[in-house]
N, C-alpha and C positions, 0 to 999 in steps of 0.2 A: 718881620718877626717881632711880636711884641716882649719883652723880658721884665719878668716878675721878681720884684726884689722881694727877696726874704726879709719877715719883719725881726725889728732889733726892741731889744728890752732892757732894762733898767733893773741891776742886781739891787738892792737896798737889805744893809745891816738894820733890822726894825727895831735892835737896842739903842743903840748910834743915830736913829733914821739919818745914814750916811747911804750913800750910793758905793757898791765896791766897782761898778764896772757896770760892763754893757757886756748884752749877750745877744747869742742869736736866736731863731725859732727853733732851729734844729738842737740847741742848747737845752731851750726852754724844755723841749720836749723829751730831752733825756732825763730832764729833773722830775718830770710829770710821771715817766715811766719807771725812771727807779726809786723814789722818794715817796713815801706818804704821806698826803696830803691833812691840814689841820682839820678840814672840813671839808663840805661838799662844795663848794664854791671857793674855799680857802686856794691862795696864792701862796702861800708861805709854809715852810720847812723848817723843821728843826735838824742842823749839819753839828757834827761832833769827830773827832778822829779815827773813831772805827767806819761812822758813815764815810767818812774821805778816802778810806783806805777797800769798801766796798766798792764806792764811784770806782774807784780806780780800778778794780779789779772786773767792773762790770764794762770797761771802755770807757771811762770818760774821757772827753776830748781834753786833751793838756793845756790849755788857756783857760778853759772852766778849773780845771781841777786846782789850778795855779791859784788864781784866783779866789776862789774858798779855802784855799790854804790858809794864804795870807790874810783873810780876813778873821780865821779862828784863831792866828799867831797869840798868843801871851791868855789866851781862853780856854775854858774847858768847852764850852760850848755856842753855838750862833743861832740864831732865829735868824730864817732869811726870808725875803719875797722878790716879785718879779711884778712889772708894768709897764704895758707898753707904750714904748715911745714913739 
């Protein structure tokens, strides 16, 4: 029986161009589905405390959520992007 690893992604602060973490596909794709994308091709989101507080309330998985916390801490707000690694 062959097993398909889920692919992993690379959270990136695009103000910082820091890395906040590593996510998963199934991650990725709750960003894709709650989140507005900048363009049609665009990878990157704009997160703020109300968006954290809808993630949250729309399910987001709590190591995502954790995660974009921490990274909006001492901010009003984050530009964020994903790539794969």
């Amino acid at each position: 029986m062959e097993v398909i690893m889920e692919g992993i992604y690379s959270l990136i602060d695009i103000e910082r161009d820091q890395e906040i973490g590593t996510i998963t596909e199934s991650q990725v794709q709750f960003l894709i589905d709650s989140l507005e994308e900048e363009g049609i091709e665009a990878q990157d989101y704009y997160i703020d405390e109300e968006l954290l507080a809808m993630l949250a309330e729309n399910g987001c998985d709590e190591e995502l959520l954790e995660m974009l916390t921490e990274a909006l801490e001492g901010r009003e707000d984050i530009d964020i992007r994903y790539e794969a690694i």
